[in-house]
DSSP file (Angstrom, degrees, kcal/mol; ACC not computed):
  #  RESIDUE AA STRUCTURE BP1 BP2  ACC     N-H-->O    O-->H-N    N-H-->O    O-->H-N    TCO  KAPPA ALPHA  PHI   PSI    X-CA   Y-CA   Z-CA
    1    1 A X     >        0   0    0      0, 0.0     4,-1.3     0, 0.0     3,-0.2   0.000 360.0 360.0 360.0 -38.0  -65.9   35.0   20.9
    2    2 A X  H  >  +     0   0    0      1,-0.2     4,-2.4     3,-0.2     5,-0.5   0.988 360.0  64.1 -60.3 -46.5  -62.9   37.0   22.2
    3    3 A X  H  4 S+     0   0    0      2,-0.2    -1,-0.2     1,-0.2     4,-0.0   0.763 105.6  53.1 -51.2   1.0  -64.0   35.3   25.9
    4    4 A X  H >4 S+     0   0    0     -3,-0.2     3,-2.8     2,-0.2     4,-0.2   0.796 112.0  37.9 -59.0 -84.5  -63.0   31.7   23.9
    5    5 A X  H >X S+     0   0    0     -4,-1.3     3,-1.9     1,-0.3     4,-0.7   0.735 118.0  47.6 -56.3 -67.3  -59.8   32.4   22.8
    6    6 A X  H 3X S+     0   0    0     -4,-2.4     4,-0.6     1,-0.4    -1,-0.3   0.570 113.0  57.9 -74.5  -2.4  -58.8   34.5   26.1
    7    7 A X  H <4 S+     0   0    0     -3,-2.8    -1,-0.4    -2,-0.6    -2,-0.2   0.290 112.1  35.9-106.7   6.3  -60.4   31.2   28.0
    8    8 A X  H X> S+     0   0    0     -3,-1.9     3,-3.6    -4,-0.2     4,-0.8   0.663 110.8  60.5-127.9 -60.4  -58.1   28.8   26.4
    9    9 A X  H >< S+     0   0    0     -4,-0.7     3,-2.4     1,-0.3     2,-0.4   0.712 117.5  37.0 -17.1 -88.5  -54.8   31.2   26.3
   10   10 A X  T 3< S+     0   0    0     -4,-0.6    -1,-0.3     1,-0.3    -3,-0.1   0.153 104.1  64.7 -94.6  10.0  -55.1   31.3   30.0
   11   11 A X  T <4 S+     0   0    0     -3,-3.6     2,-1.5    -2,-0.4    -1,-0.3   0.600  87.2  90.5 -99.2 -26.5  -56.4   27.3   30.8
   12   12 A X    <<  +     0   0    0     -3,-2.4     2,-0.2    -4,-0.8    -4,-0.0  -0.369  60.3 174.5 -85.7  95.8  -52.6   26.2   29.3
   13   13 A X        -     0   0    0     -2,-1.5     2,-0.6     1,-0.0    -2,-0.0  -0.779  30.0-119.2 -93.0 151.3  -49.9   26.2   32.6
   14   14 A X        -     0   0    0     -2,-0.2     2,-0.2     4,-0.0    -2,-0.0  -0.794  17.3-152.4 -85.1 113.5  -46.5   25.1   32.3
   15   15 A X        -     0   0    0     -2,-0.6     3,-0.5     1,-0.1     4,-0.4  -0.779   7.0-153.8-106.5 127.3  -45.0   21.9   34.4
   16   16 A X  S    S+     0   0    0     -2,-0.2    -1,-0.1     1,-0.2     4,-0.1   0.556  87.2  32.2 -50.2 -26.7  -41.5   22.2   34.9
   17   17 A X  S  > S+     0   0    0      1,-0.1     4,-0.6     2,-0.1    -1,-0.2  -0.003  83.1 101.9-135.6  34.7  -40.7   18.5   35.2
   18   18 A X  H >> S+     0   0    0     -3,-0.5     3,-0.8     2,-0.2     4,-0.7   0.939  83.7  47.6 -87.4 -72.7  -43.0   17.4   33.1
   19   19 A X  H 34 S+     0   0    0     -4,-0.4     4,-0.5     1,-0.3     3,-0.3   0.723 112.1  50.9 -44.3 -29.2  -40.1   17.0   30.3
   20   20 A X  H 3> S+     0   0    0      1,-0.3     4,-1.2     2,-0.1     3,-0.4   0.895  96.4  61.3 -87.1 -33.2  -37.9   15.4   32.5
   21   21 A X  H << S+     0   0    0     -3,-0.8     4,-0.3    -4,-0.6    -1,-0.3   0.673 101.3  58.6 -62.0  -4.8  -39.9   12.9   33.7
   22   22 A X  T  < S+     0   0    0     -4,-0.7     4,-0.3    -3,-0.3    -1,-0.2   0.649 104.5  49.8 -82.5 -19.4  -40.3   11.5   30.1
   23   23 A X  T  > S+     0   0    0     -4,-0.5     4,-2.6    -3,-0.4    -2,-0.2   0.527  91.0  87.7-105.4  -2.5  -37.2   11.0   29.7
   24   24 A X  H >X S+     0   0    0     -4,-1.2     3,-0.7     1,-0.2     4,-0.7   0.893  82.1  60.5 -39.5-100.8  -36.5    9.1   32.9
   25   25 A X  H >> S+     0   0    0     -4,-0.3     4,-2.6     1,-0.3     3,-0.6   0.630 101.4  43.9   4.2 -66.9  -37.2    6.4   31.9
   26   26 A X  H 3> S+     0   0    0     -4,-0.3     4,-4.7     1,-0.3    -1,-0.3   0.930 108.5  61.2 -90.6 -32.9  -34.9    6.0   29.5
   27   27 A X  H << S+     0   0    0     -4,-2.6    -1,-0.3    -3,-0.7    -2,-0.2   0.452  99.2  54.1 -81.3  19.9  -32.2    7.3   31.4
   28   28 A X  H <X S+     0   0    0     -4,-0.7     4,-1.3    -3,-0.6     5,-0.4   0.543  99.7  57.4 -88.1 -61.2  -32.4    5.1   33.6
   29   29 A X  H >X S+     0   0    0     -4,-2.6     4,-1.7     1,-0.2     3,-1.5   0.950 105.9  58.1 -33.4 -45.3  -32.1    2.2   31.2
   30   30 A X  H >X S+     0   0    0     -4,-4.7     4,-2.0    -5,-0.3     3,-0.7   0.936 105.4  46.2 -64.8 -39.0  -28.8    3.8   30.2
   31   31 A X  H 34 S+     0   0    0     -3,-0.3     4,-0.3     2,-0.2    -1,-0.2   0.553 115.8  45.6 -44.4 -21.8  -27.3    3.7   33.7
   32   32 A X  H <X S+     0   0    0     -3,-1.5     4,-0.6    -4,-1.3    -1,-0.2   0.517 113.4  48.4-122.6  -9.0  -28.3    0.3   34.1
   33   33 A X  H <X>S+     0   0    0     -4,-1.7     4,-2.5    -3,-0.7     5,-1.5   0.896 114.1  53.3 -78.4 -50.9  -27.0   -0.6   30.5
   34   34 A X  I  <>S+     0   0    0     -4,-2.0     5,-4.5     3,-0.2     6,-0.2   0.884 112.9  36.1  -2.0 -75.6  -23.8    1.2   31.6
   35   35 A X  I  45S+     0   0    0     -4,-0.3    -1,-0.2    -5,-0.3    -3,-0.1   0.772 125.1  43.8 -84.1 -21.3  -23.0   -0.5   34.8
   36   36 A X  I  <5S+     0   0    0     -4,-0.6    -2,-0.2    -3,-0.1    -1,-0.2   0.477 128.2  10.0-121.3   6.6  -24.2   -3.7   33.5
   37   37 A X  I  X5S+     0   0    0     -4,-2.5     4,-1.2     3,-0.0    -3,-0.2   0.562 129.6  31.0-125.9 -35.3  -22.7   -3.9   29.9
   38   38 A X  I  ><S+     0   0    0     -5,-1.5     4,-1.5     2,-0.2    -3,-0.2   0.854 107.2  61.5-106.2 -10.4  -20.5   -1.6   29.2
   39   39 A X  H  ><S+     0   0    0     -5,-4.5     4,-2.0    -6,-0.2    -1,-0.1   0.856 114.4  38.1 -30.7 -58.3  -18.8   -0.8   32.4
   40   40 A X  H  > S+     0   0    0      1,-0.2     4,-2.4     2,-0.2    -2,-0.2   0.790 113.1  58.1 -84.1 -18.5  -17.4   -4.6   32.7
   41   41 A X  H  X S+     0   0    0     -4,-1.2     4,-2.1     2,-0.2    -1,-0.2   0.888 104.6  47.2 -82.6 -29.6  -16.8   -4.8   29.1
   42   42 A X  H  X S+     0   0    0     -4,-1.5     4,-1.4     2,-0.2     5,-0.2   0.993 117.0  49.0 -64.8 -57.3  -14.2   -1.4   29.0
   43   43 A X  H >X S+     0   0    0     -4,-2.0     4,-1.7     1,-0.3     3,-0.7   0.887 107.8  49.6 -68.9 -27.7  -12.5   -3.1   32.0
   44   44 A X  H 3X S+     0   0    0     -4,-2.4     4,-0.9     2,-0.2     3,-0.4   0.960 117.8  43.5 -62.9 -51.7  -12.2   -6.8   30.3
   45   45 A X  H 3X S+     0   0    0     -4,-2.1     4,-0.8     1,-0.3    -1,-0.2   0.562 111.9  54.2 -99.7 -11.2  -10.7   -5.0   27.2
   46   46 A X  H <X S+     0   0    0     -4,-1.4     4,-1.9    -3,-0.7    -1,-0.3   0.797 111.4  45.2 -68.7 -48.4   -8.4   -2.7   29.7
   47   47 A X  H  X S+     0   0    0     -4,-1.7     4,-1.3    -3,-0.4    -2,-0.2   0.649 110.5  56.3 -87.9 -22.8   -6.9   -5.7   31.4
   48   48 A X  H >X S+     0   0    0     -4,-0.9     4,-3.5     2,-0.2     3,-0.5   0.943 104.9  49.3 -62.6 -51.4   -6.3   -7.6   27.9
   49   49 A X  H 3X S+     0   0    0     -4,-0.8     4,-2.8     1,-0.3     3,-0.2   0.987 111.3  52.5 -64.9 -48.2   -4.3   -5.0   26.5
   50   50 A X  H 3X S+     0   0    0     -4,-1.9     4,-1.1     1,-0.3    -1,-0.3   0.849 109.0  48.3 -61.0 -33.3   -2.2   -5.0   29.8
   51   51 A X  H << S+     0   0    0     -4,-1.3    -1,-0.3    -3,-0.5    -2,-0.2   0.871 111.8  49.9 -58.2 -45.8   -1.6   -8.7   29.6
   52   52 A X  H  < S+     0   0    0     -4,-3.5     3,-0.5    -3,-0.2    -2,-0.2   0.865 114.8  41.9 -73.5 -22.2   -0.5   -8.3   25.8
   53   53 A X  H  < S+     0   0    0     -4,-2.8    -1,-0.2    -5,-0.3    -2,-0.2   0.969 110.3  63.4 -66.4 -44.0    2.2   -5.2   26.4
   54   54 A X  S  < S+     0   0    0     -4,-1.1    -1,-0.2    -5,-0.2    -2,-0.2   0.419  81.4 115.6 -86.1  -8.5    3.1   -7.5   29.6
   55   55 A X        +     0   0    0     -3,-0.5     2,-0.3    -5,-0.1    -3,-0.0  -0.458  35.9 164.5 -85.4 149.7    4.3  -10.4   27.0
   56   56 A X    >   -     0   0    0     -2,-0.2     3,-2.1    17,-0.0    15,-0.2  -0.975  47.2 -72.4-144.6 161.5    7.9  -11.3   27.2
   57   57 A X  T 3  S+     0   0    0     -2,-0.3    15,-0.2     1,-0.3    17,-0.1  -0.294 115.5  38.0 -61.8 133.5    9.8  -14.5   25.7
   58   58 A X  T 3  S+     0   0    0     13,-2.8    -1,-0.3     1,-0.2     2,-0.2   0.052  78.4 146.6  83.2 -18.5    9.2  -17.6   27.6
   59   59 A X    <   -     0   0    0     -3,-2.1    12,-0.3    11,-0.1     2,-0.3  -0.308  44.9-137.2 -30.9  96.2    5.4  -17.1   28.4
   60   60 A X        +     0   0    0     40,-0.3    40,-1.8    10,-0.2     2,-0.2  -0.641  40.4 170.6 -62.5 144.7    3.0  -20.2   28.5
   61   61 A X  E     -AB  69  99A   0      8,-1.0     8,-2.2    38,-0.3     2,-0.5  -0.988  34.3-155.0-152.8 141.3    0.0  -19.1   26.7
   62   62 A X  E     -A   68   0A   0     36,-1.6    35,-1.0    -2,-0.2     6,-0.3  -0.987  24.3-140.1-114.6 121.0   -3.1  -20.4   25.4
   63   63 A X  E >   - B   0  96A   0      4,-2.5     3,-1.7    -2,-0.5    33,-0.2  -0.290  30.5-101.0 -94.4-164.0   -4.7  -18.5   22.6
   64   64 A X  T 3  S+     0   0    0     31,-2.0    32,-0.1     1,-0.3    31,-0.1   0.938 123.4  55.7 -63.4 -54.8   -8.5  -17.7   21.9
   65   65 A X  T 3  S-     0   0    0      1,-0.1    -1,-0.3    30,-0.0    31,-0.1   0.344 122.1-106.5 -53.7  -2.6   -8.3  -20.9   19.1
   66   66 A X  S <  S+     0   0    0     -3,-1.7     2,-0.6     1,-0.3    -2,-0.2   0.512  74.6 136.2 103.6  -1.4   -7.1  -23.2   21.7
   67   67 A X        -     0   0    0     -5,-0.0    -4,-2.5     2,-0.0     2,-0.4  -0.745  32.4-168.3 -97.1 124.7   -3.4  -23.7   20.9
   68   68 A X  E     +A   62   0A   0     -2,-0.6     2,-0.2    -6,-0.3    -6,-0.2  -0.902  29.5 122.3-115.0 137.0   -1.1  -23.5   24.3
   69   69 A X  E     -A   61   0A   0     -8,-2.2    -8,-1.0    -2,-0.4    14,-0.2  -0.974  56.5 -78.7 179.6-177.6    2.5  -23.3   23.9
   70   70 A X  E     -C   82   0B   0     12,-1.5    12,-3.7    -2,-0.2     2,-0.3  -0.499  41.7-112.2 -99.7 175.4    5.7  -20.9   24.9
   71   71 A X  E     +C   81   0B   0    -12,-0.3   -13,-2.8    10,-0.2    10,-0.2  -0.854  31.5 174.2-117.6 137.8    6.7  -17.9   23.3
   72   72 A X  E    S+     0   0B   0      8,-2.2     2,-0.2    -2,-0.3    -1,-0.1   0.798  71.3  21.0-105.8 -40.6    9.9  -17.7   21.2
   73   73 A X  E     -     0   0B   0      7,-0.3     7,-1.0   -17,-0.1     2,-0.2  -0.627  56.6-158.9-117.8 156.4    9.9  -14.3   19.8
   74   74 A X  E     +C   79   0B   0     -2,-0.2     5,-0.2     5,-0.2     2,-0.1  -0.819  27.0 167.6-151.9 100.9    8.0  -11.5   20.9
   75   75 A X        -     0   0    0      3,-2.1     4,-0.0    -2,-0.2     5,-0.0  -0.249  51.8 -78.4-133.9-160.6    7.7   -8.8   17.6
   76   76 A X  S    S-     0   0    0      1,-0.1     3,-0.1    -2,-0.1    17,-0.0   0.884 116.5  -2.5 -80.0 -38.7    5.4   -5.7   17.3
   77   77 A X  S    S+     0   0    0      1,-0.3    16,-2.0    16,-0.0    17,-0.4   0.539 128.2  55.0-134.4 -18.5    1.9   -7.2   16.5
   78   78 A X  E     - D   0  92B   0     14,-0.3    -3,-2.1    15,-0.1    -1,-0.3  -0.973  65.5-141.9-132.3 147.8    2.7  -10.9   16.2
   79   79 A X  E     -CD  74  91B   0     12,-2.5    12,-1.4    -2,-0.3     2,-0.3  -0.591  19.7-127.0 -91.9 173.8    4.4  -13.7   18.5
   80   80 A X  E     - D   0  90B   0     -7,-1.0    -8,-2.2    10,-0.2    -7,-0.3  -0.763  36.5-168.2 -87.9  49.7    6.6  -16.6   17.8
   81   81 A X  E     -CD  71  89B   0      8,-1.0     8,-2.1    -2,-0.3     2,-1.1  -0.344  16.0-157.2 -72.6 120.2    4.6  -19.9   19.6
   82   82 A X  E     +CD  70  88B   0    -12,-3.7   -12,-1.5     6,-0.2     6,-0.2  -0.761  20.1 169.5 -94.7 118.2    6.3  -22.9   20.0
   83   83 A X  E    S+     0   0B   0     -2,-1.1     2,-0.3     4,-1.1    -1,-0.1   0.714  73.1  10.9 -85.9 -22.2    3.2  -25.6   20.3
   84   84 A X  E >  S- D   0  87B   0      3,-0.7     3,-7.8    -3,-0.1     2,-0.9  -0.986  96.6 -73.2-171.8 147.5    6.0  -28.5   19.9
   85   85 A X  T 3  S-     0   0    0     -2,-0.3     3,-0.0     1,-0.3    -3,-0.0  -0.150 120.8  -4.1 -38.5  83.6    9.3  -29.2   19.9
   86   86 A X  T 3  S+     0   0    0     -2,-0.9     2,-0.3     1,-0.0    -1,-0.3   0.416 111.3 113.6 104.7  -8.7   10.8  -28.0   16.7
   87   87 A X  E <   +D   84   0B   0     -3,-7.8    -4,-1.1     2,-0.0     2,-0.7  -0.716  44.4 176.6-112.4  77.9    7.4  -27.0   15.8
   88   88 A X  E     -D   82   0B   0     -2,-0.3     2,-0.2    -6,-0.2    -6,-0.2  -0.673   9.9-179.0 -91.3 106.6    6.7  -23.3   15.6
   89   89 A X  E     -D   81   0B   0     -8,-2.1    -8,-1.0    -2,-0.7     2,-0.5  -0.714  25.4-120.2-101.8 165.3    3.6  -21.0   14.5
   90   90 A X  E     -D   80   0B   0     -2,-0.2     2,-0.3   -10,-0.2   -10,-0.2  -0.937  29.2-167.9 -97.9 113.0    3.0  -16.9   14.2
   91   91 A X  E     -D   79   0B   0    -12,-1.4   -12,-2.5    -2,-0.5     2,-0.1  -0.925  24.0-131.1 -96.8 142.8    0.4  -15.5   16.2
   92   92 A X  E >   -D   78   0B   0     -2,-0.3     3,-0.8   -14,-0.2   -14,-0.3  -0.615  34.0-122.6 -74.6 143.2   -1.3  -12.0   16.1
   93   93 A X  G >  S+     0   0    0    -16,-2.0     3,-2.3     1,-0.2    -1,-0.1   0.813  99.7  68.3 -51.8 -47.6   -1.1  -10.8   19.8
   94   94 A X  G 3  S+     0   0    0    -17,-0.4    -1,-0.2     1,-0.2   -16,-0.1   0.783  93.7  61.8 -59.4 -15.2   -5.3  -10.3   20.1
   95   95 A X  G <  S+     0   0    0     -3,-0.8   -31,-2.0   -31,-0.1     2,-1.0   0.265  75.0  99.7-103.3  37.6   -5.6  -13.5   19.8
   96   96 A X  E <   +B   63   0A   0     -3,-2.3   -33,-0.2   -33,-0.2     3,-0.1  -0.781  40.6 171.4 -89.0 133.3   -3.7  -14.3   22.9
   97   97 A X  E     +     0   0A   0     -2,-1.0    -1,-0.2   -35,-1.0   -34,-0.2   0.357  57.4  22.7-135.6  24.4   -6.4  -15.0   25.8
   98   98 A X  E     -     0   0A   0    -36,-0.1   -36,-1.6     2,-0.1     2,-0.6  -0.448  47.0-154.8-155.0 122.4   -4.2  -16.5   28.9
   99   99 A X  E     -B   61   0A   0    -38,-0.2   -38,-0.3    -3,-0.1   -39,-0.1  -0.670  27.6-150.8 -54.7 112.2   -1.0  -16.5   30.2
  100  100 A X        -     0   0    0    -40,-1.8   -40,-0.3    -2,-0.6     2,-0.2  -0.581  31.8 -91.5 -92.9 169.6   -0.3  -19.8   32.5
  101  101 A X    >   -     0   0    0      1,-0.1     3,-2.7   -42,-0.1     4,-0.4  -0.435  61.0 -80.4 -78.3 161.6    1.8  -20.0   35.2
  102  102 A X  T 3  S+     0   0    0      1,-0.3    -1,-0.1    -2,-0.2   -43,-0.1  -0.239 119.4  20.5 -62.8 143.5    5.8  -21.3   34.2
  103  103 A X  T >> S+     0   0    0     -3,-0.1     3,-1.1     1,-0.0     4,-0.9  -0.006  86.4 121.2  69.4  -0.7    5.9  -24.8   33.8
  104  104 A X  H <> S+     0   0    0     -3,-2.7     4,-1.4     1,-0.4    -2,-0.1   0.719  75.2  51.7 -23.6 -56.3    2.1  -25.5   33.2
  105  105 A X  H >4 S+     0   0    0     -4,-0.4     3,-0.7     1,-0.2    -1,-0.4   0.907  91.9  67.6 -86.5 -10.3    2.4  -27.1   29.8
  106  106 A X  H <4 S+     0   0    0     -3,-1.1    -2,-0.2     1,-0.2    -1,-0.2   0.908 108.5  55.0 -73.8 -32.5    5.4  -30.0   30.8
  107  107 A X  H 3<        0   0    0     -4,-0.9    -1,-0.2     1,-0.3    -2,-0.2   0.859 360.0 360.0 -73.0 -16.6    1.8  -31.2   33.0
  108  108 A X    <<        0   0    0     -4,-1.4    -1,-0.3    -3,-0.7    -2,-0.2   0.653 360.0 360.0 -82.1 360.0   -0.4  -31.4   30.2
């Protein structure tokens, strides 16, 4: 009976990279979730915020809802759009999504 138990104590060996290899796997899915979601998504949301600091009065702009017009005011969290002559609305700055080049809306 002792020869068992001293036969199974000494049948168990350790593998070193046994633990890491299980976990491969899924670190590699994070690298490749990384580089293909959240990588481009940090830079899309880096290159908004520089466009919104970057607004100054006279900017054609289109926001995310579709409305293009110039900017009259420029405040802390909201612009001033004029969409029409005489015609003015308040926009929150996140929803700005382009800047055109100057003279852009007299073609539309």
């Amino acid at each position: 009976m002792i020869s068992l138990a001293h036969a199974q104590a000494a049948g168990a060996a350790a593998d070193p990279t046994g633990g890491l290899m299980q976990f491969m796997p899924m670190i590699l899915l994070f690298v490749v979730f990384w580089f293909l979601l959240i990588r481009p998504q940090m830079k899309k949301a880096k290159e908004h915020r520089t466009l919104i600091a970057a607004l100054q009065k006279g900017d054609e702009i289109v926001t995310s809802g579709g409305l293009a017009g110039r900017i009259t005011k420029v405040g802390e969290a909201y612009v001033n759009l004029e969409i029409a002559e005489g015609t003015e609305v308040i926009v929150q700055k996140p929803a700005i999504g382009m800047v055109l080049p100057k003279g852009t809306l007299k073609s539309l």
